[in-house]
N, C-alpha and C positions, 0 to 999 in steps of 0.2 A: 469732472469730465466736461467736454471732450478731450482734453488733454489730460497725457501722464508725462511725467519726467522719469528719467531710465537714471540707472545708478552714474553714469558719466554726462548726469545733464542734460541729452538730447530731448526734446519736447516730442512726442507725438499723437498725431491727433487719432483718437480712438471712438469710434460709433457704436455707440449700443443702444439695441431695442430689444423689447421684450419683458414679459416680466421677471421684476427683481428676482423672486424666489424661483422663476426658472427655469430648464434643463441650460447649464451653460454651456456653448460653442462658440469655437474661437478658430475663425476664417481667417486665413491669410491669403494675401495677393500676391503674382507674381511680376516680375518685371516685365516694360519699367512704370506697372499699373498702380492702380491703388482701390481701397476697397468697396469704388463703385463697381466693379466686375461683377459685387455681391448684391445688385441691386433687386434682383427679384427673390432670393432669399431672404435677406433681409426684408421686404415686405410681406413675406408669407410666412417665414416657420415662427416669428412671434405667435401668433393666431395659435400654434400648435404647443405654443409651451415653450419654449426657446428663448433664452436669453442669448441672443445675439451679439459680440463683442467682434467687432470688424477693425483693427487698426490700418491706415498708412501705415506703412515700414519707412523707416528713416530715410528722407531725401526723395520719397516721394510722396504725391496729393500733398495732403495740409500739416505734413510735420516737417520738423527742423532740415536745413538741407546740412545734413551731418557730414565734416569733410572728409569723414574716416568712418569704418565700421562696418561694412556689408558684410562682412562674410557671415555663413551661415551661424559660427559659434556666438556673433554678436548679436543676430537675427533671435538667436533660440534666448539669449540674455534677457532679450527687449521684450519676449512674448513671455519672461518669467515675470521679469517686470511688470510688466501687465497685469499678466493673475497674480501678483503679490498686491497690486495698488487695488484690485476689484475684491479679495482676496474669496479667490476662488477653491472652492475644493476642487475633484474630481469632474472633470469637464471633456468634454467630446474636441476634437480639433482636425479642421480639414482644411487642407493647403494649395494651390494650383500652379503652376507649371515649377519656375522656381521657389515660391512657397513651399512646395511639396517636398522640397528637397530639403526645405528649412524646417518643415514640419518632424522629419523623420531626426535630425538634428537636436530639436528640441527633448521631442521623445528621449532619445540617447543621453542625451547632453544634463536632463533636469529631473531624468526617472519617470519611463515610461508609468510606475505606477501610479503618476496624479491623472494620467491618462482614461477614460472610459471606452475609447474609440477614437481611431486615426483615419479618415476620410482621404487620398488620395486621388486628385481629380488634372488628368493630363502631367502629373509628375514627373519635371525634370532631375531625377536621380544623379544623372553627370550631364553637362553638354559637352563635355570632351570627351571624347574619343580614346580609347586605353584599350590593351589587351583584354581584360577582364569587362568592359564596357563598349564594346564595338559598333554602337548606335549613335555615337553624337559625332560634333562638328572636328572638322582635321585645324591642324596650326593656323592654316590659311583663309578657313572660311571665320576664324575667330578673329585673327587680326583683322580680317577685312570688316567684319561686323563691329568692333571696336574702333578702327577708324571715321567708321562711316557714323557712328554715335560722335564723334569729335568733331569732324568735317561738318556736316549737316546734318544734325539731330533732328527735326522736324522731317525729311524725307526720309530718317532710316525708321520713324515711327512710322510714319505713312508704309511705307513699306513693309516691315514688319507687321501692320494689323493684316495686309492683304495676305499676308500666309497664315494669319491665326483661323482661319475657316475654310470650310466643305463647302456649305450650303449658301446662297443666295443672300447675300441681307443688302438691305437700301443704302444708298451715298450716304444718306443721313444716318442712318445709324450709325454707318463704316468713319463717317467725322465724330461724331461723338466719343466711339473707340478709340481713334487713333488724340481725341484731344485728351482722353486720360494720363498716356505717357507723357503728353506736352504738358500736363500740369508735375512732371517731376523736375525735378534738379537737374544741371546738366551733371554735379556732382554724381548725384544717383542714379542716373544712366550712363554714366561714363566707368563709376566706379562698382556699379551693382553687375555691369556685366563684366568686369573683369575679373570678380569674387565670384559671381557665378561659374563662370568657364571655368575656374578654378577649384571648383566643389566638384566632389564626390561622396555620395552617402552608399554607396553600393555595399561595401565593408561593413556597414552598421548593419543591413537588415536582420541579420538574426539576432540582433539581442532585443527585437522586438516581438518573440514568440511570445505567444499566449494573449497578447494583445486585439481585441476588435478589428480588423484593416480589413480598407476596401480598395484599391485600383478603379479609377474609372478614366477609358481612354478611348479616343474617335479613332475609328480605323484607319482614316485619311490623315492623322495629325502630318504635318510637315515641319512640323519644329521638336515635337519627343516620337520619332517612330515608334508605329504600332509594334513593332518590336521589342523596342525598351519596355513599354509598357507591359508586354507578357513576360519581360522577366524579370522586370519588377514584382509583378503579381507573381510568379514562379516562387522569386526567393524571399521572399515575404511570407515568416512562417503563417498558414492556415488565410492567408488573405482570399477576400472573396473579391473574383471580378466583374466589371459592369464594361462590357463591351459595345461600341455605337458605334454602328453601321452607319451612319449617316453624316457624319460628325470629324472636324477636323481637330484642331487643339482646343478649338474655343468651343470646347461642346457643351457647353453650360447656356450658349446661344444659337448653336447649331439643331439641338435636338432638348431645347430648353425645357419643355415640359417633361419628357422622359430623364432627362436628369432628374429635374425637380422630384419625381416620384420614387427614384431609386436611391437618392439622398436621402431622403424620407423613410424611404423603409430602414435603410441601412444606420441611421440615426437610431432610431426607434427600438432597432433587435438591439444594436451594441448598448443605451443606457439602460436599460434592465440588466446588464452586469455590471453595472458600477458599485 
């Protein structure tokens, strides 16, 4: 570590804190970020017990810029790969916006049973738009968003962090955020949202009954409406909701402490059934 290699070679770089022996959780980042998103987690739930495993996903932060492979069924490979290389048992896993979508993927895709809890934080379930999904983006606001990643990727990041929040935060932070996507690939922004818009995990949620699940979504988000997100929580057998008044998509910085606290609990209740 910090690197693993994935069964088709790709290299990426994978952060872990905490103690060896324990609770392990496995954060995912969404696009076209990487997994400083997790930076105050990451300094805090070691202290509590938490082994920490925060990967880059492929072609972006410090792994390989893969010129193939976003979609989600290669996402959920890469995070097996992971728990194969750490060799994990039974571990906790929360995902955030496209993460989330990868996250539920995985679940499905590798058997919810290695699962002890699925944390769900601002989940992008589809960003398309469908009859059964009628909360995300139409043809046009996808093309458009796609071009504008090809044309001028540094203004569509820029642009893009300023809809990831509700609440107030400094230039300086607002550059820092927005240099996280500038640290991906133009590959992996180019091609992570075009597997994105093109996911749907809606169709999987029930065969994650009986599973630990928490929904956690800002009522303001402008990128997964509060919408989605209660019907994500709806059709997510027995999931528990964490609703933020205050909070846009980035609500892990919007109302960062009351996250922190109801990850924590939520954490906490689900590994005692592992």
């Amino acid at each position: 570590m910090p690197y693993i290699e994935t069964r088709d070679g790709t290299a990426l770089y994978v952060h872990v804190s905490g103690p060896s022996e324990g609770v392990p959780l496995l954060l995912v980042h969404g696009w076209p970020l990487n997994h400083r998103i997790f930076d105050a987690q990451l300094a805090r739930l070691p202290a509590l017990g938490y082994r920490c495993i925060a990967p880059d996903l492929r072609g972006f932060g410090r792994s390989d810029a893969a010129w193939n492979g976003y979609s989600h069924d290669q996402t959920a490979d890469d995070l097996e790969d992971i728990r194969q290389s750490l060799r994990l048992g039974r571990f906790l896993l929360a995902g955030f916006s496209t993460g989330g979508g990868a996250a539920i993927r995985y679940a499905v895709r590798h058997g919810r049973q290695k699962l002890a809890g699925l944390a769900l934080v601002s989940a992008a379930v589809s960003l398309a738009k469908s009859a059964e999904w009628p909360h995300g983006l139409n043809a046009a606001q996808t093309k458009d968003l796609i071009d504008k990643a090809k044309a001028d990727r540094p203004a569509m990041v820029t642009g893009y962090a300023k809809q990831m929040f509700y609440r107030y935060h400094s230039p300086e932070f607002m550059s820092w955020f927005a240099s996280l996507g500038l640290e991906a690939s133009l590959a992996g922004t180019v091609s992570g949202a075009e597997a994105a818009l093109a996911e749907d995990s809606s169709g999987e949620l029930n065969r994650l009954a009986g599973l630990p699940s928490a929904v956690f979504y800002g009522v303001h988000d402008r990128i997964v409406p509060r919408a989605a997100s209660e019907q994500l929580a709806a059709a997510l057998p027995g999931a528990a909701a964490y609703r933020f008044e205050k909070s846009g998509h980035g609500l892990l910085f919007d109302e960062a402490e009351l996250f922190q606290r109801r990850l924590e609990d939520f954490l906490a209740a689900a590994w005692p059934q592992a």
